[in-house]
PyMOL Python script that loads the backbone (N, CA, C, O; Angstrom):
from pymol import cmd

cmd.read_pdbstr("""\
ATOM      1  N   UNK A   1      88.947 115.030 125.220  1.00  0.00           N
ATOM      2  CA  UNK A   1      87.924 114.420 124.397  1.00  0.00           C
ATOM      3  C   UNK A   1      86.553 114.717 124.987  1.00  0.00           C
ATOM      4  O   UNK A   1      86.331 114.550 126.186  1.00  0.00           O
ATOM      5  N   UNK A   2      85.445 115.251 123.949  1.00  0.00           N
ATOM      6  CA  UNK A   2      84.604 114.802 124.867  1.00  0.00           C
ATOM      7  C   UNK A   2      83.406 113.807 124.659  1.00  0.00           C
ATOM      8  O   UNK A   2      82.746 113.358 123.722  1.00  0.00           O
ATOM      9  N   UNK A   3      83.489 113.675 126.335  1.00  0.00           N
ATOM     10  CA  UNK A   3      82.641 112.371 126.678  1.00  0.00           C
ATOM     11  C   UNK A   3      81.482 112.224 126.158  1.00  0.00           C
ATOM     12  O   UNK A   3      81.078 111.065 126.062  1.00  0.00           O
ATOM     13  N   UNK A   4      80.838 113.041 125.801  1.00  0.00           N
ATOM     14  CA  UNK A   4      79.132 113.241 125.890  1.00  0.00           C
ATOM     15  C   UNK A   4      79.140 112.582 124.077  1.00  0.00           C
ATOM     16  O   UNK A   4      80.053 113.045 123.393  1.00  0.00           O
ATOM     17  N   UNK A   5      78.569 111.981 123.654  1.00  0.00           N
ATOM     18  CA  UNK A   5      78.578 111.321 121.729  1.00  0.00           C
ATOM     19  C   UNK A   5      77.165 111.788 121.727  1.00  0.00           C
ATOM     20  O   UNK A   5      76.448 110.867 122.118  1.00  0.00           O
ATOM     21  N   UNK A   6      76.420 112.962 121.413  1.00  0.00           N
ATOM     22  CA  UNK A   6      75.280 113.102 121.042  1.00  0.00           C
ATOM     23  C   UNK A   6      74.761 112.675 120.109  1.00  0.00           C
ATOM     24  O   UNK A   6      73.535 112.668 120.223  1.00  0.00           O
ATOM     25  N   UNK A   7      75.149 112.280 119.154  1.00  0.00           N
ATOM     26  CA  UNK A   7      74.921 111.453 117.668  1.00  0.00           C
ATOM     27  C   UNK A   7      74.996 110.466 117.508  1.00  0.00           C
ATOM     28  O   UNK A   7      76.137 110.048 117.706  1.00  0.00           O
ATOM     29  N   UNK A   8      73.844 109.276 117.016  1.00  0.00           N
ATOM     30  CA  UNK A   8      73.864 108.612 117.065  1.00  0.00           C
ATOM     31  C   UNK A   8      73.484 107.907 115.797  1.00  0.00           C
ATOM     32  O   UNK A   8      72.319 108.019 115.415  1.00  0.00           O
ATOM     33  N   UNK A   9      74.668 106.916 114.831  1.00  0.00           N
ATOM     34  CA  UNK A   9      74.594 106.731 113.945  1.00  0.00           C
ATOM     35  C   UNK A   9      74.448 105.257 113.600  1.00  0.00           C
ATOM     36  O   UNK A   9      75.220 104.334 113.859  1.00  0.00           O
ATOM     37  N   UNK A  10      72.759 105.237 112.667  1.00  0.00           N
ATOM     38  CA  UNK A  10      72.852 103.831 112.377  1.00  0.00           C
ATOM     39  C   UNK A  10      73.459 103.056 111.055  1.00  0.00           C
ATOM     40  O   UNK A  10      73.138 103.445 109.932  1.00  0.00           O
ATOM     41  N   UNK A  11      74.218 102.106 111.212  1.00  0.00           N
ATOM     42  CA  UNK A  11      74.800 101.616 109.483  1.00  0.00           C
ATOM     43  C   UNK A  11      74.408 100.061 110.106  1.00  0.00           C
ATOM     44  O   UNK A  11      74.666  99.394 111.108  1.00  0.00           O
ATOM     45  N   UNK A  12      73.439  99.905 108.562  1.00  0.00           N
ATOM     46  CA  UNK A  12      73.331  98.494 107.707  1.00  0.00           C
ATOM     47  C   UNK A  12      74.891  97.946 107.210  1.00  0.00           C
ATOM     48  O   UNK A  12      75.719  98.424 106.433  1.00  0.00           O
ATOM     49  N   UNK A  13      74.870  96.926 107.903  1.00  0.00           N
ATOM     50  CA  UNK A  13      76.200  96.356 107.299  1.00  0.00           C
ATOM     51  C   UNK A  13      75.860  94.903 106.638  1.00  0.00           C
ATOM     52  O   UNK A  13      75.152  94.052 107.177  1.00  0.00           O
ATOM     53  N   UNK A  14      76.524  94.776 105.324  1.00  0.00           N
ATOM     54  CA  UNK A  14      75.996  92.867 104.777  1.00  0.00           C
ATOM     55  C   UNK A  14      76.984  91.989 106.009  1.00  0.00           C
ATOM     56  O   UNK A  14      77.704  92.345 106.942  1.00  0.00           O
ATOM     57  N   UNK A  15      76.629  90.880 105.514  1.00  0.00           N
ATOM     58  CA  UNK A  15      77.105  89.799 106.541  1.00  0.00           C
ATOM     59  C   UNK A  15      78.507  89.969 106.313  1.00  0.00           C
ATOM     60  O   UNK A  15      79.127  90.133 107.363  1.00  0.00           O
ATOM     61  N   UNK A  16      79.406  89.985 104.974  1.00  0.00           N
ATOM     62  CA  UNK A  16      80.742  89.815 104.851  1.00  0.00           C
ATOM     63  C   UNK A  16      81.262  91.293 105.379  1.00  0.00           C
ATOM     64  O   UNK A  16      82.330  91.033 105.933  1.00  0.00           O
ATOM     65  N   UNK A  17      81.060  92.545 105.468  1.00  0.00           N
ATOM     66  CA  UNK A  17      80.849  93.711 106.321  1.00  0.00           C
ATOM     67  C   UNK A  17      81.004  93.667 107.976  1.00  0.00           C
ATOM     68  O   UNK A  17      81.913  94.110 108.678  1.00  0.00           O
ATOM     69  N   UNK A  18      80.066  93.130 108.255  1.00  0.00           N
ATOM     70  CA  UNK A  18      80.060  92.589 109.742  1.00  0.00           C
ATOM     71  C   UNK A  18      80.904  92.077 110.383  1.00  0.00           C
ATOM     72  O   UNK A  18      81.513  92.423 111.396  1.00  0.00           O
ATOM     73  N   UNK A  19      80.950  90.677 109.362  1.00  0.00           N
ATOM     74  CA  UNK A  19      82.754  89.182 109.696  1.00  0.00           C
ATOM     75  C   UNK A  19      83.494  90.477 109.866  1.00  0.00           C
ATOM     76  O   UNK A  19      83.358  91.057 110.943  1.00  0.00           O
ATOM     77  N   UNK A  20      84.272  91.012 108.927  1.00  0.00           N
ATOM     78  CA  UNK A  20      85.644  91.401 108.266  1.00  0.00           C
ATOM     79  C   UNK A  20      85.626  92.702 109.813  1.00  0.00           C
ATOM     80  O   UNK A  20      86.519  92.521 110.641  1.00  0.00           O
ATOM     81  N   UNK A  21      84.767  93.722 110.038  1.00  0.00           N
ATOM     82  CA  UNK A  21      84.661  94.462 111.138  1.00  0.00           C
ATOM     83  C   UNK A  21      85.014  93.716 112.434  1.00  0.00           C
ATOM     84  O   UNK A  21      85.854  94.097 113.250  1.00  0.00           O
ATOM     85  N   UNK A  22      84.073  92.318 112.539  1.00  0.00           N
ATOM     86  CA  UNK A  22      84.205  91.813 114.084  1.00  0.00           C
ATOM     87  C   UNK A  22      85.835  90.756 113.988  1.00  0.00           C
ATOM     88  O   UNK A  22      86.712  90.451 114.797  1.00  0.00           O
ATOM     89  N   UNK A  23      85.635  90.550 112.897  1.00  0.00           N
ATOM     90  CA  UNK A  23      87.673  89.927 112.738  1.00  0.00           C
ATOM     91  C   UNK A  23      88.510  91.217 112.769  1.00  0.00           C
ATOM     92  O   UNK A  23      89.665  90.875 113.024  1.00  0.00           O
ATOM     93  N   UNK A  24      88.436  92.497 112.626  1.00  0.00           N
ATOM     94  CA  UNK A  24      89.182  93.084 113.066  1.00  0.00           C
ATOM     95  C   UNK A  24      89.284  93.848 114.389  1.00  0.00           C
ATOM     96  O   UNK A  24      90.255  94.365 114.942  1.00  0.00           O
ATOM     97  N   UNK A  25      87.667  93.743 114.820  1.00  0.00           N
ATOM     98  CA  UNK A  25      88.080  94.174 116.503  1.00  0.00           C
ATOM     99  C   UNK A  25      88.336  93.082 117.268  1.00  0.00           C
ATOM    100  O   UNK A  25      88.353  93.456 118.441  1.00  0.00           O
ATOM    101  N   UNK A  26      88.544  91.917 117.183  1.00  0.00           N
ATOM    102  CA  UNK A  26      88.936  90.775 117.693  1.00  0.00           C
ATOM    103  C   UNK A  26      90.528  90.701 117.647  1.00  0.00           C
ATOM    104  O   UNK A  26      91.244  90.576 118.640  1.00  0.00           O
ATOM    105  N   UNK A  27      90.994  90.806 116.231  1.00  0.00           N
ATOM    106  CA  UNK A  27      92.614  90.874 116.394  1.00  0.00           C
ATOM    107  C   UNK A  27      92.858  92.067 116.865  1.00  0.00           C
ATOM    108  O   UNK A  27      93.918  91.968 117.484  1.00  0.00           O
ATOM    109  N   UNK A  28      92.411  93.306 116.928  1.00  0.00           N
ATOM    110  CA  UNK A  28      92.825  94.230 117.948  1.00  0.00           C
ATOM    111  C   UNK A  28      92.511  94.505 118.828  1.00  0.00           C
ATOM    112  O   UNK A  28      92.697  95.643 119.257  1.00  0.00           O
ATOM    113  N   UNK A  29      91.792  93.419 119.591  1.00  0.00           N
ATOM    114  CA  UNK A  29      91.358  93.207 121.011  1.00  0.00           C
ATOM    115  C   UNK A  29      90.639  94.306 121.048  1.00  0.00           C
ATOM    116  O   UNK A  29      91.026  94.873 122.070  1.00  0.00           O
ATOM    117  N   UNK A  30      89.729  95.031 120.495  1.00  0.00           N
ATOM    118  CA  UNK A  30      88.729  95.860 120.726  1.00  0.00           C
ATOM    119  C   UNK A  30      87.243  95.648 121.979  1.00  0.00           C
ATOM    120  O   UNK A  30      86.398  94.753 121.952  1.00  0.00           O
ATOM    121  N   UNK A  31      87.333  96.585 122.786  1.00  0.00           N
ATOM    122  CA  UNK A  31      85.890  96.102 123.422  1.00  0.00           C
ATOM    123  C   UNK A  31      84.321  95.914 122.978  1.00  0.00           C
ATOM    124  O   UNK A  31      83.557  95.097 123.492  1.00  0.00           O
ATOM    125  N   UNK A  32      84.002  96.792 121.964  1.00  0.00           N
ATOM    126  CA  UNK A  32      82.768  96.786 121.396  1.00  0.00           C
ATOM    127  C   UNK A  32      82.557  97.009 119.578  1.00  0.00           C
ATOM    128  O   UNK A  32      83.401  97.611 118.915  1.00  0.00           O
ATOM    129  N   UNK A  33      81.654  96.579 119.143  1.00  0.00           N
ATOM    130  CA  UNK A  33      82.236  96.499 117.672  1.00  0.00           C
ATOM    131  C   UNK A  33      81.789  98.495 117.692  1.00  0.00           C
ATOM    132  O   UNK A  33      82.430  98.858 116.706  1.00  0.00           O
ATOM    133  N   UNK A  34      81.361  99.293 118.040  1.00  0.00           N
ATOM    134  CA  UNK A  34      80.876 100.384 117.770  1.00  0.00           C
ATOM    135  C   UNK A  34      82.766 101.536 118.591  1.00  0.00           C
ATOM    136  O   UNK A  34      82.890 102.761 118.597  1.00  0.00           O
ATOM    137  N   UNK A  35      83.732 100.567 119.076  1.00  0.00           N
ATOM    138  CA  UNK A  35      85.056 101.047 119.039  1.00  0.00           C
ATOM    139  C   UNK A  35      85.950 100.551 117.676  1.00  0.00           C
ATOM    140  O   UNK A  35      86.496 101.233 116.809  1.00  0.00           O
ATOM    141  N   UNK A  36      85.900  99.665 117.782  1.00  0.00           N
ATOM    142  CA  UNK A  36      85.932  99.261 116.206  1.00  0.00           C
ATOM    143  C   UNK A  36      85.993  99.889 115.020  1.00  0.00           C
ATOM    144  O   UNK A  36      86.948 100.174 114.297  1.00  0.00           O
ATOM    145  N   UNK A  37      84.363 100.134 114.886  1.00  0.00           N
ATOM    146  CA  UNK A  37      83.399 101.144 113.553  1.00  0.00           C
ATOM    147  C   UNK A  37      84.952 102.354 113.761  1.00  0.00           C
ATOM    148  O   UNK A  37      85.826 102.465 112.901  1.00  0.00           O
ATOM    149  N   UNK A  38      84.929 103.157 115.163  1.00  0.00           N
ATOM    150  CA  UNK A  38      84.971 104.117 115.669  1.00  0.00           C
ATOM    151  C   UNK A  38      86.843 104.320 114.887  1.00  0.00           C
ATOM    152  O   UNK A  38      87.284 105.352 114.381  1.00  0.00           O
ATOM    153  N   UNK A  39      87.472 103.186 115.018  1.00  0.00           N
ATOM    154  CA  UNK A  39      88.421 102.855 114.811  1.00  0.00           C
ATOM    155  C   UNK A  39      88.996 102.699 113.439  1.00  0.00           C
ATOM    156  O   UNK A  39      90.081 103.198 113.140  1.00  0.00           O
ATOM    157  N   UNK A  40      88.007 101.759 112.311  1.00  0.00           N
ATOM    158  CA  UNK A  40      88.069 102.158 111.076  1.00  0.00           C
ATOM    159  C   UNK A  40      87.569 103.555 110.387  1.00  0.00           C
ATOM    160  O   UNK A  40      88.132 103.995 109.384  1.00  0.00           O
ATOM    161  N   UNK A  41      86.731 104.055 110.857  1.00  0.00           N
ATOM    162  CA  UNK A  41      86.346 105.707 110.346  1.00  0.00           C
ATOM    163  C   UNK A  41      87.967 106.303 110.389  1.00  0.00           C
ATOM    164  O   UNK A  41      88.399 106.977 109.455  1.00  0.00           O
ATOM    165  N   UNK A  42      88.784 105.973 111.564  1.00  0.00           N
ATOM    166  CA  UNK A  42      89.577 107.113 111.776  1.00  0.00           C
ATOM    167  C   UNK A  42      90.636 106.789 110.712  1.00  0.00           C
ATOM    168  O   UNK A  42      91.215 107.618 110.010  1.00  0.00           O
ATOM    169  N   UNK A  43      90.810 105.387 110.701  1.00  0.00           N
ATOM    170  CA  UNK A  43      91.916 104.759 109.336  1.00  0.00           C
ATOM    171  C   UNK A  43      91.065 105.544 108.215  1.00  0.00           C
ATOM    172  O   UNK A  43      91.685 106.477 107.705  1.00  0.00           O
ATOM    173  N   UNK A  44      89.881 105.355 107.787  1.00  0.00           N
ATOM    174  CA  UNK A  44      89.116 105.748 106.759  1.00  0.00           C
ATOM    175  C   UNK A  44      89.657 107.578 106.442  1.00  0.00           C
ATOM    176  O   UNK A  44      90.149 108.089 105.436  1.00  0.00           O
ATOM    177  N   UNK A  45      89.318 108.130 107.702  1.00  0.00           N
ATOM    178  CA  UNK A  45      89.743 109.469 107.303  1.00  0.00           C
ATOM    179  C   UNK A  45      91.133 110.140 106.939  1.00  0.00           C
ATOM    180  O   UNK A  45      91.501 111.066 106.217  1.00  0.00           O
ATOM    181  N   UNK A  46      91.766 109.158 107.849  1.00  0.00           N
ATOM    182  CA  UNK A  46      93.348 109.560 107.756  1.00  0.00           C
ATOM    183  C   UNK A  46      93.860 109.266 106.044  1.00  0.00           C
ATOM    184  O   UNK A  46      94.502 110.017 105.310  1.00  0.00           O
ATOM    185  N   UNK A  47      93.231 107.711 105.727  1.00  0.00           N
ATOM    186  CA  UNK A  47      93.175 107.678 104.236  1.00  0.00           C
ATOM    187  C   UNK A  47      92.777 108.861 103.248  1.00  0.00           C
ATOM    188  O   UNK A  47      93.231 109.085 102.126  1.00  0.00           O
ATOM    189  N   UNK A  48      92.003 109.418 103.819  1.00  0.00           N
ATOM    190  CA  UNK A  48      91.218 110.651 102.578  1.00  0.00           C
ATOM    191  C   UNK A  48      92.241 111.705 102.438  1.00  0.00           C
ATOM    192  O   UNK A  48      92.316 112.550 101.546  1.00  0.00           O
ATOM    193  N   UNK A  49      93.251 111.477 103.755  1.00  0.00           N
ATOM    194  CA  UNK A  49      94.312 112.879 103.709  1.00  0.00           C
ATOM    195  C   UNK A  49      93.717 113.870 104.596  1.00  0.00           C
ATOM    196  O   UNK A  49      94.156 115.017 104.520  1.00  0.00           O
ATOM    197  N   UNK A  50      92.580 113.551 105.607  1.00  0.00           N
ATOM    198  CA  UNK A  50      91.959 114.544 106.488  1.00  0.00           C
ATOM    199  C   UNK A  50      92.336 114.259 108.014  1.00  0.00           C
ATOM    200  O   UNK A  50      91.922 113.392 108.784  1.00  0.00           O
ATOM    201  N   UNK A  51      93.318 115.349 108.194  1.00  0.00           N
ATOM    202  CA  UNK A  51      93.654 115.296 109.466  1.00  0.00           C
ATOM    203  C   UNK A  51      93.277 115.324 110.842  1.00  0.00           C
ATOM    204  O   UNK A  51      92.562 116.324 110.910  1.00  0.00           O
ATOM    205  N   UNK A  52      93.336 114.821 111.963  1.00  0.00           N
ATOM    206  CA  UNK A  52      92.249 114.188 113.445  1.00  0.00           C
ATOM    207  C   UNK A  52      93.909 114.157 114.068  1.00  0.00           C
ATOM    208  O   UNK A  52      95.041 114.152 113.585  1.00  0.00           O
ATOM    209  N   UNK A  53      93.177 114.139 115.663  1.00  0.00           N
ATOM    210  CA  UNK A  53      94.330 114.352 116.859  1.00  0.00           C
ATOM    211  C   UNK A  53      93.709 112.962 117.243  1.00  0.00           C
ATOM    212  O   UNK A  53      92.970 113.032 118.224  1.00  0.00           O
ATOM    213  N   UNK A  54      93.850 111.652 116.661  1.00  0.00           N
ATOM    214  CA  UNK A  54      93.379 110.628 116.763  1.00  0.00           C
ATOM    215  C   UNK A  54      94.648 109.195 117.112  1.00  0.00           C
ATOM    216  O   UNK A  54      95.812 109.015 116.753  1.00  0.00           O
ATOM    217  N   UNK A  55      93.668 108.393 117.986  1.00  0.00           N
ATOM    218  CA  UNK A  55      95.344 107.336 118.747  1.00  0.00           C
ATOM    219  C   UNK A  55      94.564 106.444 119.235  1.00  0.00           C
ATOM    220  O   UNK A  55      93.359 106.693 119.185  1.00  0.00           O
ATOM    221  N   UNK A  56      94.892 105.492 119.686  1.00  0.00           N
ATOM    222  CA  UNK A  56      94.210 104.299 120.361  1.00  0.00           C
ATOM    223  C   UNK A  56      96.023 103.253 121.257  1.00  0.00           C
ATOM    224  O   UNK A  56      97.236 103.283 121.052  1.00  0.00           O
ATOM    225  N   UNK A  57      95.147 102.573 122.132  1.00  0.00           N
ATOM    226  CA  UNK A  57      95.672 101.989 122.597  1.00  0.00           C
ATOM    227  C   UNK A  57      95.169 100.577 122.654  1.00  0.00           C
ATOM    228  O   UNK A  57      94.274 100.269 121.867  1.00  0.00           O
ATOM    229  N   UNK A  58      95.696  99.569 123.593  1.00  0.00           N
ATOM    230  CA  UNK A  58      94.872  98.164 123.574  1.00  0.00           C
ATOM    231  C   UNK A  58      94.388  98.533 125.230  1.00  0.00           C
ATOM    232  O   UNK A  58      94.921  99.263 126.066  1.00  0.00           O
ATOM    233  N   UNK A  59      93.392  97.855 125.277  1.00  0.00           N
ATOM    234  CA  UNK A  59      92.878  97.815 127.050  1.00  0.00           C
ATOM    235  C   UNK A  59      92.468  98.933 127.328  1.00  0.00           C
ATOM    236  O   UNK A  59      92.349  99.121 128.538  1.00  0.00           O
ATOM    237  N   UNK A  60      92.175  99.837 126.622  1.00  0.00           N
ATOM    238  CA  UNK A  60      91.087 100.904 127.065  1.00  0.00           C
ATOM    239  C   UNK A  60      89.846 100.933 127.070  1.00  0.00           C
ATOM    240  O   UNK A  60      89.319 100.512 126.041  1.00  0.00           O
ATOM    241  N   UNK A  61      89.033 101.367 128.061  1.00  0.00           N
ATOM    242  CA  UNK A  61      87.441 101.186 127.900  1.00  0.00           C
ATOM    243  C   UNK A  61      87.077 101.398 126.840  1.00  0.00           C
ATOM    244  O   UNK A  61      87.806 101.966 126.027  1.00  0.00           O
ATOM    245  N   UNK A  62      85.362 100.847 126.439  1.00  0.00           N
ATOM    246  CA  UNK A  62      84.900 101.617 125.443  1.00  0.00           C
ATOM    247  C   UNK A  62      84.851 103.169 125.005  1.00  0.00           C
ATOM    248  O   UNK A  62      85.039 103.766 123.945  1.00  0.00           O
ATOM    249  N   UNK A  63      84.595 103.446 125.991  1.00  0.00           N
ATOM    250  CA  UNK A  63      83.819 104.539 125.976  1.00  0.00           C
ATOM    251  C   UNK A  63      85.160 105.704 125.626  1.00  0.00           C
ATOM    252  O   UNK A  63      84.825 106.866 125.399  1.00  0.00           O
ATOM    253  N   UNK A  64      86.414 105.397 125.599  1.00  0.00           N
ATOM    254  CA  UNK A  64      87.803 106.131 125.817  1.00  0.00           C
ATOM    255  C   UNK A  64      88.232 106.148 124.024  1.00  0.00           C
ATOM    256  O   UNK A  64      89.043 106.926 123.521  1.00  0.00           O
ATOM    257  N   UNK A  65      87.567 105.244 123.399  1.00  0.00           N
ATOM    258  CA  UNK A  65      87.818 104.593 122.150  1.00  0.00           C
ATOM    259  C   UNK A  65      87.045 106.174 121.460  1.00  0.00           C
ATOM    260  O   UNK A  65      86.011 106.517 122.033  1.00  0.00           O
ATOM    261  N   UNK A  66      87.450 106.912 120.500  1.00  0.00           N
ATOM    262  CA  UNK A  66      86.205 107.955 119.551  1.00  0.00           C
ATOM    263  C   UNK A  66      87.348 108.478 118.539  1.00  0.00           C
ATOM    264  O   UNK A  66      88.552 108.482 118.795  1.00  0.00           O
ATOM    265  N   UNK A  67      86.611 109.017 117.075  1.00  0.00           N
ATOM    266  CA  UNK A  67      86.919 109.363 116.123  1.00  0.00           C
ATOM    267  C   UNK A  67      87.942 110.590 116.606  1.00  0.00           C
ATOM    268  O   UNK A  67      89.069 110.739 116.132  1.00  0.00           O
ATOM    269  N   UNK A  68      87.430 111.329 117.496  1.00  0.00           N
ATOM    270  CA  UNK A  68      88.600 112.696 117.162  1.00  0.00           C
ATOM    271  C   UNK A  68      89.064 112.555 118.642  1.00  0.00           C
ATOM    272  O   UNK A  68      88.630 111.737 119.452  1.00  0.00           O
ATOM    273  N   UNK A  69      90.019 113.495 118.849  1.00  0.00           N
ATOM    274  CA  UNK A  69      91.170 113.788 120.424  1.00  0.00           C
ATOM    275  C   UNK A  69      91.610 112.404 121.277  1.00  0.00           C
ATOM    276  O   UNK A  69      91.705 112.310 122.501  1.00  0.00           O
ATOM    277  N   UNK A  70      91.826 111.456 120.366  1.00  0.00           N
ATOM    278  CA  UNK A  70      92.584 110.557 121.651  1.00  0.00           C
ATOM    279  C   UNK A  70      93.758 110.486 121.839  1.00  0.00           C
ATOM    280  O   UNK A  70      94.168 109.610 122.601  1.00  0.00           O
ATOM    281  N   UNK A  71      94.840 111.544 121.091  1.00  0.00           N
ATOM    282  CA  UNK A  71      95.921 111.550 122.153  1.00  0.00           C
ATOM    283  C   UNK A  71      96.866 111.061 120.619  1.00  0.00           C
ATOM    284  O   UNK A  71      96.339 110.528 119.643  1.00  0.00           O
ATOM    285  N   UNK A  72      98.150 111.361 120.727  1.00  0.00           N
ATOM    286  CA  UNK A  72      98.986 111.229 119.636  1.00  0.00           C
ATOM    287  C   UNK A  72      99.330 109.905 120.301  1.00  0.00           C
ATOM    288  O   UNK A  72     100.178 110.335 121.083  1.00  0.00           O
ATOM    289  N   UNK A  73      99.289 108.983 120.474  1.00  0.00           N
ATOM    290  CA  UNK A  73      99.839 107.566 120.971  1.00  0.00           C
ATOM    291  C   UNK A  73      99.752 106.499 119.798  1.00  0.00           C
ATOM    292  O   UNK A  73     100.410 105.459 119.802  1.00  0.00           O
ATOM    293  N   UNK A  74      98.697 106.940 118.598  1.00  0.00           N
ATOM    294  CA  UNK A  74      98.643 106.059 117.856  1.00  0.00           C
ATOM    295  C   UNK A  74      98.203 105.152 117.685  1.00  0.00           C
ATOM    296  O   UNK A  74      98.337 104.553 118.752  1.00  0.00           O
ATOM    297  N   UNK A  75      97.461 104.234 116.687  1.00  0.00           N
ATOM    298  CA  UNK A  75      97.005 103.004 116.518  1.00  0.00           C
ATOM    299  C   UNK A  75      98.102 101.662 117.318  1.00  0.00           C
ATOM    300  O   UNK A  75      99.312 101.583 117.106  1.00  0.00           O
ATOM    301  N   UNK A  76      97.326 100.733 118.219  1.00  0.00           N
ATOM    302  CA  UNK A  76      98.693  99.857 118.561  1.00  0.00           C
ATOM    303  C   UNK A  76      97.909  98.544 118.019  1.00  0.00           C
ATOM    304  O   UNK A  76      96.829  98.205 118.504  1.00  0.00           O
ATOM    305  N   UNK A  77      98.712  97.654 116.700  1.00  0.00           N
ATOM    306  CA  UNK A  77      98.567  97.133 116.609  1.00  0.00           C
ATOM    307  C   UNK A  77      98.259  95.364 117.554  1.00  0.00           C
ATOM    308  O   UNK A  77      98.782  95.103 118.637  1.00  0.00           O
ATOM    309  N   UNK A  78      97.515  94.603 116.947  1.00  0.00           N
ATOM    310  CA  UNK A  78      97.568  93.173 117.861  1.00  0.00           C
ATOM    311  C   UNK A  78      98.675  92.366 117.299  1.00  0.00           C
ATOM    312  O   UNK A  78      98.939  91.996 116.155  1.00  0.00           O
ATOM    313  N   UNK A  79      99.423  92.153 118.820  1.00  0.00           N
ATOM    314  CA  UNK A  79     101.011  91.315 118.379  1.00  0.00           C
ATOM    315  C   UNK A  79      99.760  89.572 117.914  1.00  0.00           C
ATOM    316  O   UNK A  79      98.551  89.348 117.964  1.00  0.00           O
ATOM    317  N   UNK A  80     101.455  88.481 117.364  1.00  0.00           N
ATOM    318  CA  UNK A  80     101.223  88.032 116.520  1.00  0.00           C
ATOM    319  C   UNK A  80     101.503  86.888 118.029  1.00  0.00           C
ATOM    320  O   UNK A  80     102.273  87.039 118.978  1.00  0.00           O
ATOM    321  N   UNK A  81     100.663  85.928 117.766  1.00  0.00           N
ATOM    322  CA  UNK A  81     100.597  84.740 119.119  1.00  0.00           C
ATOM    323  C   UNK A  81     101.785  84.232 119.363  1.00  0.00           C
ATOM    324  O   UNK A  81     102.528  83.612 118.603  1.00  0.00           O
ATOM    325  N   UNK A  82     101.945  84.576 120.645  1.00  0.00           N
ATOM    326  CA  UNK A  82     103.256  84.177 121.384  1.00  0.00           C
ATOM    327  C   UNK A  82     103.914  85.852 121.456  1.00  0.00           C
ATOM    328  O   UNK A  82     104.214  86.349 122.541  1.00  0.00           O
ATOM    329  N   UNK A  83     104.012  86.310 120.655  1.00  0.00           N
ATOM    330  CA  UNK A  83     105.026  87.474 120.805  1.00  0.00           C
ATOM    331  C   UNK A  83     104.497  88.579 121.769  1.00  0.00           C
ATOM    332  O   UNK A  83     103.361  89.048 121.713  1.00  0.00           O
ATOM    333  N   UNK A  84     105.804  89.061 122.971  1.00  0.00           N
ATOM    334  CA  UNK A  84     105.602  89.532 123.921  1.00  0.00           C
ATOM    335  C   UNK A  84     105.264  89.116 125.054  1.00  0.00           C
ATOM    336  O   UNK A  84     105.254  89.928 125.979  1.00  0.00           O
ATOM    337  N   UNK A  85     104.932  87.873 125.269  1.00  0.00           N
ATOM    338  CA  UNK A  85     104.754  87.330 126.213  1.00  0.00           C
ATOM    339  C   UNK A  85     106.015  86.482 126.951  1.00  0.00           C
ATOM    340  O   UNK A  85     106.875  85.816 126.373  1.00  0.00           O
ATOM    341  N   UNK A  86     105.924  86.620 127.840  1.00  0.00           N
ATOM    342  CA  UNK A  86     107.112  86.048 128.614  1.00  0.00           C
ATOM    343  C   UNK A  86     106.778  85.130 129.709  1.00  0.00           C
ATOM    344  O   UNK A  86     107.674  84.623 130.384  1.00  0.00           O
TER     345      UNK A  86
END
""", "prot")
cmd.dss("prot")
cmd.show_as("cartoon", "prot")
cmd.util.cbc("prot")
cmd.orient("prot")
């Protein structure tokens, strides 16, 4: 991947935009809402039928989080409270 994000993109989001983004990097334990953004683009693209070498994990830095090369590992969803824990 690389490290360096030379581009830097600003989006206006409405308030119900914002909620629905920061409720979903919250249930997927995301570190920053801009891994997040980073995170729905890639659902967004995969939707269009446009293919990315794109994956995520939980507990990875920000900065490890980006639209293209993270690794075939896949989206990992946030388990449901209580589950997995022992």
């Amino acid at each position: 991947m690389n490290d360096l994000r030379a581009e830097r993109l600003q989006v206006m989001l409405s308030p119900e935009e914002l909620a629905a983004t920061d409720d979903f990097r919250f249930k997927h334990r995301m570190p920053t809402r801009a891994a997040a953004v980073r995170e729905l683009l890639k659902f967004g693209l995969a939707a269009a039928g446009i293919e990315t070498e794109l994956g995520s994990s939980a507990g990875v830095k920000s900065s490890e989080y980006g639209v293209f090369g993270r690794g075939p590992a896949g989206h990992t969803p946030a388990k449901a409270d209580g589950e997995g824990t022992e």
